[in-house]
N, C-alpha and C positions, 0 to 999 in steps of 0.2 A: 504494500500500500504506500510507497512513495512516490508511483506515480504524479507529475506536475501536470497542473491544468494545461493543454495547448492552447487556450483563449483563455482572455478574460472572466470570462464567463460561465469558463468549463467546471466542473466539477473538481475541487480539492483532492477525490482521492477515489479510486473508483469501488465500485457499490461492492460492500462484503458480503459476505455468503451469510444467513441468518442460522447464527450459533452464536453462544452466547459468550466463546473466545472472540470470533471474528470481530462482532457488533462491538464489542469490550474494547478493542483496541483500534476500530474506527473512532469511536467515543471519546478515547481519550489523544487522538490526535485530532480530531476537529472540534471537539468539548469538552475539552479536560473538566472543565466547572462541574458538568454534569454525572464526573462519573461515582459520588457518593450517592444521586439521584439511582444511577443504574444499579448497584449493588445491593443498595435498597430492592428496589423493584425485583428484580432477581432472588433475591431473599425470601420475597413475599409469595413468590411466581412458585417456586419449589417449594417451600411449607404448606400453599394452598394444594398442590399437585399431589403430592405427599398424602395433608387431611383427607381429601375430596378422592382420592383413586384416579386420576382425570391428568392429563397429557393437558388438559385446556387453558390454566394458570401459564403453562408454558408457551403454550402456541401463542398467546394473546400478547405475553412480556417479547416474545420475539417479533410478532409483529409491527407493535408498539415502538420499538427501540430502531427496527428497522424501517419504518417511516420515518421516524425522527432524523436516522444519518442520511437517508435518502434527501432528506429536507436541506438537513443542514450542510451535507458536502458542496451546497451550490450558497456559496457565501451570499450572490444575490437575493435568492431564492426564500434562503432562511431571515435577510435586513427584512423585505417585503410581508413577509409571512409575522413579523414580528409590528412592523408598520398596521398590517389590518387587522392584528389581534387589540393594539390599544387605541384604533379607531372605532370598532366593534363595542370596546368598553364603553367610548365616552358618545357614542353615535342616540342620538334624542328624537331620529324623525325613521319609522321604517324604511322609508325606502335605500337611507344609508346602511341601513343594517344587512338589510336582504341583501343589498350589491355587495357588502364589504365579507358579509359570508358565503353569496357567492365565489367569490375571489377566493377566501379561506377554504372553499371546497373543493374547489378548482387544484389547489396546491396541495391540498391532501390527496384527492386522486390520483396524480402524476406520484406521488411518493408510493401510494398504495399499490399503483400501476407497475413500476419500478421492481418495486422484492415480489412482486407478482412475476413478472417476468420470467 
């Protein structure tokens, strides 16, 4: 994963395989910030997996983690998506709202799209 973006544009680092080494160590070279977030999440994902009998805890935290680097490897991608999260908060007339989470769905999809792949 040291791949260099060839544009500006391009993606930080190319998309990891969703395991929870891979996503681990996307995580902590494009958000380090986050990665007491992941190991938490990860914690909770196995204990629930564990109580419950269920692989589900786990598919959801790889999912989840795997949207997120898909998101965040495109620097632009993740300012934008971080822009219409606290327009969304502070938005007082619906039809800013509806557009501004249109757009919010729009970039969830393409990420969803992404570890679908």
């Amino acid at each position: 994963m040291t791949e260099q973006p060839s544009a500006p544009d391009g993606p930080l680092i190319p998309m990891p395989a969703l395991t929870p080494a891979a996503l681990r160590a996307a995580v902590a070279q494009i958000a380090p910030a986050q990665l007491p977030s992941f190991v938490e999440h990860l914690d909770r994902a196995v204990e629930q997996a564990a109580t419950q009998s269920t692989i589900a805890p786990l598919r959801t935290f790889l999912q989840w983690w795997g949207e997120f680097v898909a998101i965040q490897r495109y620097p632009a991608r993740a300012a934008r998506l971080c822009q219409l999260e606290a327009v969304a908060q502070e938005a007082t007339d619906r039809e800013t709202l509806r557009s501004t989470l249109s757009e919010i769905r729009q970039i969830t999809d393409l990420a969803h799209h992404e570890i679908s792949a």
